[in-house]
N, C-alpha and C positions, 0 to 999 in steps of 0.2 A: 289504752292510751287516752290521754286525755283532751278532749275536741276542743275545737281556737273558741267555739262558743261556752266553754265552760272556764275556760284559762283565763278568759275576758273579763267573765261577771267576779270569781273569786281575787283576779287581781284588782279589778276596781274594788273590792270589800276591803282588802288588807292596803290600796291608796287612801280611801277613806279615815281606818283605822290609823297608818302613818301621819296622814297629814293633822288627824284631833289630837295625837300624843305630840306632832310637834308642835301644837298651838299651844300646849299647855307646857309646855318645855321651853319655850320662846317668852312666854307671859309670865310664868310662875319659878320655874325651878331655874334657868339660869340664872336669871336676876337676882334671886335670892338666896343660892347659892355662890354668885361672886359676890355677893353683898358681905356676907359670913364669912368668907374663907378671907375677904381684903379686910371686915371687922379684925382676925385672929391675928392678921400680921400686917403690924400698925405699917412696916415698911414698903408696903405693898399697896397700900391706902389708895394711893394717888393712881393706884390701875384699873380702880374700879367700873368707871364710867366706860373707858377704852373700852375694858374690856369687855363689859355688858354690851354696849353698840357692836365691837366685830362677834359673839357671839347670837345677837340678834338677825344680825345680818347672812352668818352665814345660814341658820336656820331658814332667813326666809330665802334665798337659793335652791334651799332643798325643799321648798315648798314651790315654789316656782317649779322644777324641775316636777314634780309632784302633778301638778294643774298641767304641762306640758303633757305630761305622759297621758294623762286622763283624755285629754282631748285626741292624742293620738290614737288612741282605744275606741274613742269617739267614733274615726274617720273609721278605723276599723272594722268594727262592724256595721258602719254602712256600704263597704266594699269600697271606700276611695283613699284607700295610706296611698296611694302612687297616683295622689295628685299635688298642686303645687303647694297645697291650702297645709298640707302633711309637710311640707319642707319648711312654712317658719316655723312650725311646732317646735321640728327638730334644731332650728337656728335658735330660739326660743332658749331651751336643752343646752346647748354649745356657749350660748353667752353666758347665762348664769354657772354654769361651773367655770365659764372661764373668771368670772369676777372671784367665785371660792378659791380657783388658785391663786391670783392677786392678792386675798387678803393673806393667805394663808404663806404665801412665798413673802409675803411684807413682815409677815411672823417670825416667820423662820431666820430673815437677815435678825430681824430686830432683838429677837431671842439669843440666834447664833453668836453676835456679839455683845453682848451681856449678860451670859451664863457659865454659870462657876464650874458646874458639872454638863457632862453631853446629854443627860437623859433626856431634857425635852428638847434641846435641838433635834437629838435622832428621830422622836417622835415624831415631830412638824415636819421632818426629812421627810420619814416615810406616809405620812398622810399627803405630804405634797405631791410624793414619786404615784400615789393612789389615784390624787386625783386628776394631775397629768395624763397617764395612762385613758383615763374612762376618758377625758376630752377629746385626747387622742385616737379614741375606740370610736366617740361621738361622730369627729370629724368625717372615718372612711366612712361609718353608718350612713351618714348622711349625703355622700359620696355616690354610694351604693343607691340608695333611695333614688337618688339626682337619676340615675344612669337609668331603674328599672322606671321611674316615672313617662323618661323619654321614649323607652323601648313600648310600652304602656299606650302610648300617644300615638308613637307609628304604627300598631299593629290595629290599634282604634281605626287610625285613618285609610288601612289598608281592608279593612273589612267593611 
């Protein structure tokens, strides 16, 4: 089995490794793969900008969420997740996916009704129904957190 001090250090290695591929995903390959793709089909031209800024933006979400989690790990192995300092992290977490759903629900209408065929509507469907769910998952988390924090505090105060 594998101990919270080993699960710790190898998930900070592969946040690390996440968050440089998204930096360089954010900076190089979207940008210049909607640059190409809106080059190839002249009618689509005028998408370009959009769509570089909402693909910029959702990346950096998931780097936020990224820096969130990192500090969470933080508090972790100092033995204090269940204290208040742990609860913005995780509000922290909760806003920036909630903003990913916003764009991404703005997508979905905006695609929904200007699309010939359903193929990316259903796509933006199910990345939406995706990431509802986790914020949804975020929220009890954080719920839960809230509750063992408390519990944490009176057994503090009780000893």
């Amino acid at each position: 089995m594998v101990s919270e001090k080993w699960a710790v250090a190898a998930l900070r290695v592969f946040l690390v490794v996440l968050f440089a591929v998204l930096v360089v995903f954010q900076t190089m390959s979207l940008p210049g793969g909607i640059a190409y793709t809106t080059s190839q089909n002249p009618h689509d031209a005028n998408l370009r900008w959009p769509l570089t800024a909402i693909a910029v933006f959702l990346v950096l979400c998931v780097e936020v969420v990224l820096v969130a989690t990192w500090k969470l790990l933080t508090l972790v192995k100092k033995d204090r997740i269940f204290t208040t300092a742990s609860l913005r992290w995780v509000d922290v977490i909760v806003w920036a996916v909630a903003a990913a759903w916003l764009v991404f629900a703005g997508m979905l209408l905006f695609v929904g009704f200007n699309a010939d065929d359903p193929g990316m509507p259903m796509l933006l469907f199910l990345v939406t129904v995706a990431i509802t769910v986790f914020w949804l998952l975020m929220v009890v988390m954080r719920a839960l957190l809230r509750q063992a924090t408390a519990l944490r505090s009176d057994m503090e105060a009780v000893i």
